[in-house]
N, C-alpha and C positions, 0 to 999 in steps of 0.2 A: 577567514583566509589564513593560512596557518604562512608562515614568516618562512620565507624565499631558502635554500640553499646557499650558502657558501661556496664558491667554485674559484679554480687557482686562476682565469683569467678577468673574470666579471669585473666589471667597473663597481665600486665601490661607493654608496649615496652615504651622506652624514648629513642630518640635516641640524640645523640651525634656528633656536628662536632669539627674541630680541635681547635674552639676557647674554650673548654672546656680540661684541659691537660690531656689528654687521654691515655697516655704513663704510667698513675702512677697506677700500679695495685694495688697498696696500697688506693687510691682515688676510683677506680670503686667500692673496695670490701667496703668500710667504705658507699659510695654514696647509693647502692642498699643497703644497707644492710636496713641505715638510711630510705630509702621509703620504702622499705616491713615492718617495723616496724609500720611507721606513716600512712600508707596505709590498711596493714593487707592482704594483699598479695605479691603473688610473682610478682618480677619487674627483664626484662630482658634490660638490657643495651646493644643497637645496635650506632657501627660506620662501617662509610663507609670511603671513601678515600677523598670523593667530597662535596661540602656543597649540591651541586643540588642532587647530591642523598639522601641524609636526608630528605630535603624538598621534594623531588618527596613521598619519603616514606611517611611525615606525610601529604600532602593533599589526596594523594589516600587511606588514614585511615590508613595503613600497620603500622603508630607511634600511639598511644597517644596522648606524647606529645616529645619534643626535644626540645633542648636548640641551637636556631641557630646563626644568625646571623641579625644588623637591616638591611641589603642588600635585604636581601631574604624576609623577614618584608613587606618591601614597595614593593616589586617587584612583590609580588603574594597577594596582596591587592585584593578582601574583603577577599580572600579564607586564611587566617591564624587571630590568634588572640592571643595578651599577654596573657600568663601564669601570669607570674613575673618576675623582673626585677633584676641581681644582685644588691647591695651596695656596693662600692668599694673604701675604702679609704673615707668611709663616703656618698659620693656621687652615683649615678646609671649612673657613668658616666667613661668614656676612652679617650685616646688619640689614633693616627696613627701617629709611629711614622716612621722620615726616617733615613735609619741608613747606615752606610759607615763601613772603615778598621779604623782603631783605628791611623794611621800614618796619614791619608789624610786628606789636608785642605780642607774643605768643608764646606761650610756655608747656604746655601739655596738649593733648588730644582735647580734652575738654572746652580750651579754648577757642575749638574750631568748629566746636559746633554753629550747623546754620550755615556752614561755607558751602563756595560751590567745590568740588573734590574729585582732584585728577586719579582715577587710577591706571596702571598700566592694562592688564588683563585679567579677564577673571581669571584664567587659571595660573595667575604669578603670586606665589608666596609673596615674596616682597613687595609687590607690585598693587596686594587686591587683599590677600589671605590675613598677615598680621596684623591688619587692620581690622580687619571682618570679624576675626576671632575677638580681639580685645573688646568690641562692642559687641558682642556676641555674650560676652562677661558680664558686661551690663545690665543683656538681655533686651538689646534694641539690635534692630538690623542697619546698616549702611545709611539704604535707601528714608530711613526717619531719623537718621542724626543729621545728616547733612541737607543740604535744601534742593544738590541737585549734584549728581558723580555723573562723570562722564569717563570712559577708557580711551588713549591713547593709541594704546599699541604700540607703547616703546617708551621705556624708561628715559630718553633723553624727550622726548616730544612731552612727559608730565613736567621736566624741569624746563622745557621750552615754555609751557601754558603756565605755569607758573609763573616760572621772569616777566611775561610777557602782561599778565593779567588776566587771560582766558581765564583761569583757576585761581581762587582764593588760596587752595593747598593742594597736598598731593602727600600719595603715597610710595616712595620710589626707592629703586636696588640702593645699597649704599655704596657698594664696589663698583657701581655706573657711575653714581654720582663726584665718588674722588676722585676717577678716572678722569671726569669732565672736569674736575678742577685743574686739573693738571693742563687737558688739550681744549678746554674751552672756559677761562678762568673769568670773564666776563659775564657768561653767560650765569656763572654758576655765583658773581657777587651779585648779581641782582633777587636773588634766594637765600634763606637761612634755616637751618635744621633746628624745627621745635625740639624733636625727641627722635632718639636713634632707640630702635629695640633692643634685645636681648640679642646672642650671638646665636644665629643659625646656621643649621649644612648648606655649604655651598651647591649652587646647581649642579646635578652632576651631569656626566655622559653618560649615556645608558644604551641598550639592545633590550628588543623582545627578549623576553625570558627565554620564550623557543630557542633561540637564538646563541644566548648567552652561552655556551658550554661548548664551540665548534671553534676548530682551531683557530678561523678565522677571527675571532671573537678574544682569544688570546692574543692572537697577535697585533688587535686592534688595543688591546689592553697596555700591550708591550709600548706600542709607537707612542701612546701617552704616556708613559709611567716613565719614560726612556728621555720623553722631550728634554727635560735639562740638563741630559748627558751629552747631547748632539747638538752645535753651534749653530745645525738653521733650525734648531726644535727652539735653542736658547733665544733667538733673533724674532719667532713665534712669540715666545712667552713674557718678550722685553714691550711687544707691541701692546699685548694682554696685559700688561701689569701682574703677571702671575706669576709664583715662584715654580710650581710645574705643576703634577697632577700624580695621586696618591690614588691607591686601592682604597676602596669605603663598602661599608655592611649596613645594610639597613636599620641597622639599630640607631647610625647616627642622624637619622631621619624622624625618630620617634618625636621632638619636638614639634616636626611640621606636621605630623599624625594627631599629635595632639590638639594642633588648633585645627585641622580639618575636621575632628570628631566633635569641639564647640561650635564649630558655624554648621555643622549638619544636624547638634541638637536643639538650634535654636528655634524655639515656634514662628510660625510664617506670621 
């Protein structure tokens, strides 16, 4: 199904997966409000539960645009294309990090073998992938290092089953997890960080590729790249913990390309 028209009145979908904190209804209303302004139309904010259903939505056109994940990025390569990129902490960049019960000696991945193991989704770099890749290195899969993974579907629900006991450990966003230091710091002392990855591209926003090159497509460009020139885009991004959002090329991807091409050559 080839990706919907741009039109100057149409209501405008951006959808949303869980690497966006979703949960803050104080954030969807300040987010839409800030793009119907910068836009000049109405903009309906759609979540699902799955990242694949997001991304199903935005290449059969049913999104805009979405804010996804670099997983899904590379994985449905040419059919999507950068939006823009957040800024975060200065940089357009995250950690995966791995995180345990706050009592437990824990030092490496290795340590955790044999655990039971939260991930958030398969299709979350942070969440499922830098994990996958790293024992992919190995040349062991997930489902035979640990004794038993189970998905979430939300970076704060793997730090929940963690604090909690559900989960021995977990693989979870790191830019979720500060965040929740900050708004849920309880939650997050009963957890401790074995080991933070390497720096990765931050999730970005993205449109069909179809998509990508139509005015509307600029000017959805513009309303992010603009957010921290405009004091309700600022009041947005103060919620987010972001410093704004930058144009990005897919080259800055190639890391997450890299560990998708090690868990796709590993034998079953």
């Amino acid at each position: 199904m080839p990706c919907r028209a741009w039109s100057s009145t149409q209501e405008i979908k951006f959808g949303l997966t869980p690497v966006c904190l979703t949960s803050d209804l104080e954030l969807l209303t300040s987010l839409r409000a800030y793009l119907e302004g910068s836009l000049g139309r109405p903009v309906k904010l759609v979540t699902r539960r799955t990242y694949q259903e997001i991304t199903s939505l935005l290449i059969s056109g049913q999104l805009d645009a979405a804010w996804i994940c670099g997983f899904p990025l590379i994985a449905f390569q040419p059919r999507l294309a950068i939006a823009a990129v957040p800024v975060w902490r200065g940089r357009p960049l995250y950690q995966s990090y791995l995180i345990t019960g706050v009592d437990r000696a824990a030092g490496s991945l290795e340590d955790l073998r044999g655990d039971i193991h939260a991930f958030s989704d398969p299709d979350s770099n942070s969440g499922w992938l830098v994990t996958a890749a790293e024992l992919a290195s190995r040349g062991v899969t997930s489902d035979r290092f640990f004794r038993r993974t189970f998905f979430t579907w939300g970076h704060r629900n793997i730090i929940r089953a963690v604090a909690s006991g559900l989960a021995d450990s977990g693989s979870v966003d790191g830019y979720v997890y500060e965040v929740m230091r900050e708004t849920e710091p309880t939650l997050i002392e009963r957890t401790r960080i074995v080991r933070a990855s390497e720096w990765l591209p931050f999730p970005p926003v993205a449109f069909a590729a179809s998509a990508a090159g139509s005015d509307m497509a600029a000017r959805f460009r513009g309303a992010l790249t603009g957010m921290a020139d405009d004091a309700d885009g600022r009041a947005v991004l103060r919620m987010l913990r972001l410093d704004g959002f930058r144009l990005g090329d897919m080259a800055l991807y190639d890391p997450v390309a890299a560990k998708v091409a090690a868990v796709r050559g590993l034998p079953g």
